[in-house]
C-alpha positions as CSV (number, residue, x, y, z in Angstrom):
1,X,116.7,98.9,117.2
2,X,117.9,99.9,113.6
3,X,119.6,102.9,114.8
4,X,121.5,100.4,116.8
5,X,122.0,97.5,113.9
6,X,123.0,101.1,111.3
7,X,125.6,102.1,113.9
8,X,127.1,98.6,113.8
9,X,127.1,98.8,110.6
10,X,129.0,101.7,110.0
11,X,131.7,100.7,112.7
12,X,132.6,97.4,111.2
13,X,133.0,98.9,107.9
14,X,134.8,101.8,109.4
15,X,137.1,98.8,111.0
16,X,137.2,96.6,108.1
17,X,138.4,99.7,105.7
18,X,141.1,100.8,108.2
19,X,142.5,97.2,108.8
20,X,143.0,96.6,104.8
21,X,144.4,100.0,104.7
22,X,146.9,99.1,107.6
23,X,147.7,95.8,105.7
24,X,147.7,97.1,102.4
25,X,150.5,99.8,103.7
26,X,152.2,97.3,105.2
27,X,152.2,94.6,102.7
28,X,153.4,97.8,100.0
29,X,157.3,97.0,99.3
30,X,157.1,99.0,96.3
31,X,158.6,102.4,97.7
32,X,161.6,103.0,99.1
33,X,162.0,104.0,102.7
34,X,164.1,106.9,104.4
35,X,166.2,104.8,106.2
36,X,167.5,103.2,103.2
37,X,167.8,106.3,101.6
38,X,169.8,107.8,104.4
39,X,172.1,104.7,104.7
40,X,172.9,105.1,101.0
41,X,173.8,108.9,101.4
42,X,175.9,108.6,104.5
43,X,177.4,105.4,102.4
44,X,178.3,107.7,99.6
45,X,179.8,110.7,101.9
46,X,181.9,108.1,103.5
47,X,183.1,106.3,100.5
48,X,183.8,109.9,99.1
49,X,185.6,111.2,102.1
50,X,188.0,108.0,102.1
51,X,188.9,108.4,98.3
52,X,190.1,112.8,99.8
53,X,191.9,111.2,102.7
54,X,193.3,108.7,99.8
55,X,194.3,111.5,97.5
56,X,196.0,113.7,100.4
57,X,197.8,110.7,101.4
58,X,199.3,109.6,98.1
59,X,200.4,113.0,97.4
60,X,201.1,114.7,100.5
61,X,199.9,118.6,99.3
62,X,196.8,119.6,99.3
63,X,194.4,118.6,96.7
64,X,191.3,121.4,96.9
65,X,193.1,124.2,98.1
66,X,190.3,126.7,97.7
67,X,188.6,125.0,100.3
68,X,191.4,124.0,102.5
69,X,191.6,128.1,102.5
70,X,187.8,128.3,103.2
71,X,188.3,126.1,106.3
72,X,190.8,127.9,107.5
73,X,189.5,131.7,107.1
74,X,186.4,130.1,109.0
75,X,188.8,128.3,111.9
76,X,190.6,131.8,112.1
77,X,187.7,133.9,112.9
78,X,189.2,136.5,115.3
79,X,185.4,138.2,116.4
């Protein structure tokens, strides 16, 4: 009978210790979360690659040519 009422025991607290785990992670706003970090990245590329287009388009030349040349040497590959 008190192996039984020990075992109990140990699995409520075992319970108990995972549930305020669970709602303590969930609760926890403090960290930021990979999705919002990815949004803000593919944010920034986008922003980033609208201000290029932006630049080729006011001045009509190109504005990085070294890797306008890298492009191309890779588009050119003759294998």
């Amino acid at each position: 009978m008190k192996f039984f009422r020990n075992l109990m025991n140990k699995l409520t607290n075992a319970v108990n210790s995972i549930v305020s785990r669970t709602r303590t992670a969930v609760a926890n706003t403090r960290a930021e979360g990979y999705v919002d970090s990815g949004v803000k990245i593919l944010i920034a590329v986008v922003i980033g690659a609208l201000l290029l287009a932006g630049l080729y388009a006011l001045f009509n030349t190109t504005i990085m040519p070294t890797v306008t040349n890298k492009v191309q040497e890779l588009f050119n590959y003759a294998g």
